[in-house]
C-alpha positions in Angstrom: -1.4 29.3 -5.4 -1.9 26.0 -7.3 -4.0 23.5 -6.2 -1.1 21.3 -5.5 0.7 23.9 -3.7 -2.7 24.4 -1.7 -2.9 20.7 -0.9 0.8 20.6 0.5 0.1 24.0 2.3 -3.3 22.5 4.0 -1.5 19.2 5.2 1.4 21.3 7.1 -1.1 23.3 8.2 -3.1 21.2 9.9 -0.1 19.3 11.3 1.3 21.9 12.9 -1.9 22.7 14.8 -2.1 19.5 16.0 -4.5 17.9 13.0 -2.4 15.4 11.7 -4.0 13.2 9.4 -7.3 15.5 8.0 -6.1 15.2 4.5 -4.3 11.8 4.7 -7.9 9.6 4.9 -9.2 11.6 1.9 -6.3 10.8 -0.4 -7.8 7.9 -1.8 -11.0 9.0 -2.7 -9.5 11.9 -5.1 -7.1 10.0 -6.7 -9.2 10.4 -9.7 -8.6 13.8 -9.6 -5.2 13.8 -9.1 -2.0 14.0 -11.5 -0.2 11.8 -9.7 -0.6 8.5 -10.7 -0.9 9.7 -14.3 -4.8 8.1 -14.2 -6.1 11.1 -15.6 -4.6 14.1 -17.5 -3.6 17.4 -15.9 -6.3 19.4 -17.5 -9.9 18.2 -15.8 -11.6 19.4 -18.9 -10.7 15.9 -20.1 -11.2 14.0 -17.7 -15.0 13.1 -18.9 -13.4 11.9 -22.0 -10.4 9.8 -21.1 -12.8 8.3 -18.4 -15.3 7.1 -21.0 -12.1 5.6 -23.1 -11.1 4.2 -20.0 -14.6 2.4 -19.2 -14.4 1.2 -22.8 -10.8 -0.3 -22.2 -12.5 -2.3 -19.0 -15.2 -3.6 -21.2 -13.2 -4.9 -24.1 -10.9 -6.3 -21.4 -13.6 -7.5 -19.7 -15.2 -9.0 -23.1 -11.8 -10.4 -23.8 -11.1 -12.2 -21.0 -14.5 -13.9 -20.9 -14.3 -15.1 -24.5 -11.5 -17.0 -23.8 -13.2 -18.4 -20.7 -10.9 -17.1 -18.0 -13.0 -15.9 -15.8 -16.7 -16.2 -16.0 -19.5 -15.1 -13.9 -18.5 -16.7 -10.6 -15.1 -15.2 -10.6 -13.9 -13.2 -7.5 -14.2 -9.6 -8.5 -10.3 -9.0 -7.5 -8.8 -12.2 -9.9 -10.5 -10.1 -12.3 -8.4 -7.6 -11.6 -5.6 -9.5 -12.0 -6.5 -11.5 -14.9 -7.0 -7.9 -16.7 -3.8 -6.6 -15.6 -1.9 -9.9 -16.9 -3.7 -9.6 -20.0 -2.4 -6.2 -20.4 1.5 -6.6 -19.8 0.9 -9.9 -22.0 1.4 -12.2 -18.8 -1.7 -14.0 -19.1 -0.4 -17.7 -18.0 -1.7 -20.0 -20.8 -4.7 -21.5 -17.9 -6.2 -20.2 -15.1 -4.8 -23.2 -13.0 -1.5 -22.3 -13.2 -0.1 -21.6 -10.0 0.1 -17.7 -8.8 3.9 -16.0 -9.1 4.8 -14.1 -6.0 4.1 -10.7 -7.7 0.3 -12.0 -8.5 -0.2 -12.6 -4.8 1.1 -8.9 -4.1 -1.7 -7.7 -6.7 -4.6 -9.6 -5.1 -3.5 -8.8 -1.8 -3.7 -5.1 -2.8 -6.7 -5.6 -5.0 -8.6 -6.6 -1.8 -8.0 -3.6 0.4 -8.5 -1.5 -2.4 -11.6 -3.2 -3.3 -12.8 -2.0 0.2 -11.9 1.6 -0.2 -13.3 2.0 -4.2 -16.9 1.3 -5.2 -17.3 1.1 -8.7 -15.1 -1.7 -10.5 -13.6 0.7 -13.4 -12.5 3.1 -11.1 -11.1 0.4 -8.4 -9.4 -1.3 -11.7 -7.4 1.4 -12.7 -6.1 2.6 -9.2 -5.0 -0.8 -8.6 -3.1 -0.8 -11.7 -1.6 2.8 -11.2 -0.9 1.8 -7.7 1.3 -1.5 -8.1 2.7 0.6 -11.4 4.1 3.1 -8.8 5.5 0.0 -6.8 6.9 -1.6 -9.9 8.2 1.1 -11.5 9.2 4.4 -8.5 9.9 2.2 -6.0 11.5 -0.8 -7.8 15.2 0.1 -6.4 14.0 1.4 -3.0 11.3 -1.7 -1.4 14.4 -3.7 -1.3 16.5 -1.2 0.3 13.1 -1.2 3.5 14.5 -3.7 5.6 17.7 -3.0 5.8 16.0 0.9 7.3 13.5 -0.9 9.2 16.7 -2.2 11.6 18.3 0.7 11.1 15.5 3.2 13.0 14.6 -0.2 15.2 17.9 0.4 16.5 17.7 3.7 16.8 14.6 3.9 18.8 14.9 1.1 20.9 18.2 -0.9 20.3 16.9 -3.7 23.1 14.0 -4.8 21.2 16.6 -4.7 17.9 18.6 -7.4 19.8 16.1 -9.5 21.1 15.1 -9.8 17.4 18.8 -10.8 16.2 19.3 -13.3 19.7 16.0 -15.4 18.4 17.4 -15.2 14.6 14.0 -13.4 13.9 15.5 -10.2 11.8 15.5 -12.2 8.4 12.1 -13.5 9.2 10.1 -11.0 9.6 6.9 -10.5 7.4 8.9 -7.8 5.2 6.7 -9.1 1.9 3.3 -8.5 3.9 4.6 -4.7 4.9 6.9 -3.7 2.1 5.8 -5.7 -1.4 2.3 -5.3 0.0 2.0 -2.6 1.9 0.4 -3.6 4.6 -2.3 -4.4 2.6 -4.3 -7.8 4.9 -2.6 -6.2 7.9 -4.0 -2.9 8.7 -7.5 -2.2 8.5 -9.2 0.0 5.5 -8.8 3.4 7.6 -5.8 3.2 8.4 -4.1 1.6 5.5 -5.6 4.8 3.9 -3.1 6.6 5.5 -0.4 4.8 4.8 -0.7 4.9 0.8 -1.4 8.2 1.1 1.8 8.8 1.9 3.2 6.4 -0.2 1.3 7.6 -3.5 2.4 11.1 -2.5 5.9 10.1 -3.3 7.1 9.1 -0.1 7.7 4.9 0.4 9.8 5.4 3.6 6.7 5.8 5.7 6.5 1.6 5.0 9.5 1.5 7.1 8.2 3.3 10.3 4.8 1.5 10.0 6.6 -1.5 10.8 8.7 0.0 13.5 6.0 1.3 15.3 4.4 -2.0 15.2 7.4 -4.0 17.1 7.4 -0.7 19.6 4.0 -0.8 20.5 3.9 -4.7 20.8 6.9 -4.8 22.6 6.1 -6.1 25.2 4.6 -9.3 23.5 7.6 -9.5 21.0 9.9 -9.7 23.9 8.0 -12.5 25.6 8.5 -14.6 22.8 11.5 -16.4 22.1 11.2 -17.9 18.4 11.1 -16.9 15.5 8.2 -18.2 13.8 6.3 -17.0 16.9 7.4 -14.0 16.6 6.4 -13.7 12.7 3.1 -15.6 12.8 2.5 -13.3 15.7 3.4 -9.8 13.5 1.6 -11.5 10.8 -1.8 -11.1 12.7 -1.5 -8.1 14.6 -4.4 -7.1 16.8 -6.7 -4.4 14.2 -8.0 -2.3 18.0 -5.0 -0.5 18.0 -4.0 0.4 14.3 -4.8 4.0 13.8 -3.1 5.1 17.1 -0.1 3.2 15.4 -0.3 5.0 12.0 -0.3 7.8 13.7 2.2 7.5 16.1 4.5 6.1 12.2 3.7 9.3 10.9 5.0 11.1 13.9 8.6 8.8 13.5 8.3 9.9 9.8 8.4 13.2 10.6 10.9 12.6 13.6 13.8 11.1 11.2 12.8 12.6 8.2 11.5 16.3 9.0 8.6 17.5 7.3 8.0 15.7 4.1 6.7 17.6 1.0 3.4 15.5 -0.3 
């Protein structure tokens, strides 16, 4: 059995005795290990090497970057990020003043939770990148296709709250950047978003979509009591954290609910 094969094998396993989730919150700290982002090469007898080119790619980004004084010492770690990334699709605006494009803001924001999850920069640097990559590139024809399945199962599992939504003309509002473009990233806490791009580097950006359901189901009660839009957002916007892991978990069940049993 291949390791792969393995992995997949342990995370039904689990799931069908009632362990949903084991593997999910380790996902992120073996991505280094993994094929799947295409960080590292399938055979791990390289991996020493291509991680020593990588740290010398970082540097003479790094070096880069400073010579032309756009960042400096005081930068925030995460614009670093960014500014790197730029540098590399040849993006780089011509000053460090220039206003952010939307896509930048999706990068920091992402930057920052994975900031939390990775310790050392080089590492944390090249997830990022093979993260929004994936997002870019995998998912580029499917994110925009999220909302219009986010009201689909909202109607599906509770078609009352799905009208209360459409009476306060709160359907088109809703924060779909902050849970689609971002996933979730500045919403859910570090654990739990764990679990989410788990799912969504394992191939699977759907689980985005019942994430957000299970958010308007399990504030129902506090959605329904409003009666504007902009409440309603600002409100989903700033969801209380106490409550998040019950909620990925009770996504992942959905997931599995509409979608059967997902091969990671």
């Amino acid at each position: 059995m291949t390791e792969d094969s393995q992995r997949n094998f342990r995370s039904v396993y689990y799931e069908k005795v009632g362990f949903r989730g084991v593997e999910e919150k380790k996902s992120l700290e073996i991505l280094l290990k993994d094929d799947r982002l295409g960080i590292l090469p399938p055979h791990h007898e390289s991996h020493a090497l291509v991680m020593m080119y990588r740290k010398d790619q970082y540097s003479d980004i790094f070096h880069a970057l400073k010579v032309i004084r756009f960042i400096s010492d005081t930068t925030p770690q995460v614009e670093i990020y960014l500014r790197m990334y730029q540098l590399e699709l040849g993006k780089l605006p011509r000053s460090p003043s220039f206003p952010l494009e939307p896509e930048d803001e999706v990068f920091l924001a992402i930057a920052k939770a994975m900031e939390e999850m990775v310790e050392d920069n080089v590492d944390c640097y090249w997830i990022i990148r093979s993260f929004v990559n994936q997002l870019k590139n995998k998912y580029r024809d499917s994110l925009p296709q999220l909302p219009k399945a986010f009201e689909h199962y909202l109607n599906l599992e509770d078609s009352r709250l799905l009208n209360h939504l459409k009476t306060c003309s709160a359907v088109s509002k809703l924060p779909y950047d902050l849970w689609f473009k971002m996933c979730f990233a500045g919403c859910l806490p570090e654990s739990s978003l764990q679990r989410v791009w788990d799912k969504v580097v394992s191939g699977s950006c759907k689980i985005l979509v019942f994430v957000a359901v299970e958010i308007l189901l399990t504030f129902k009660m506090k959605v329904m009591a409003l009666n504007n839009a902009e409440k309603i957002t600002k409100f989903l916007e700033n969801i209380p954290q106490d409550s998040s892991d019950a909620i990925v978990s009770k996504a992942i069940d959905l997931w599995h609910k509409h979608c059967g049993t997902p091969v990671h």
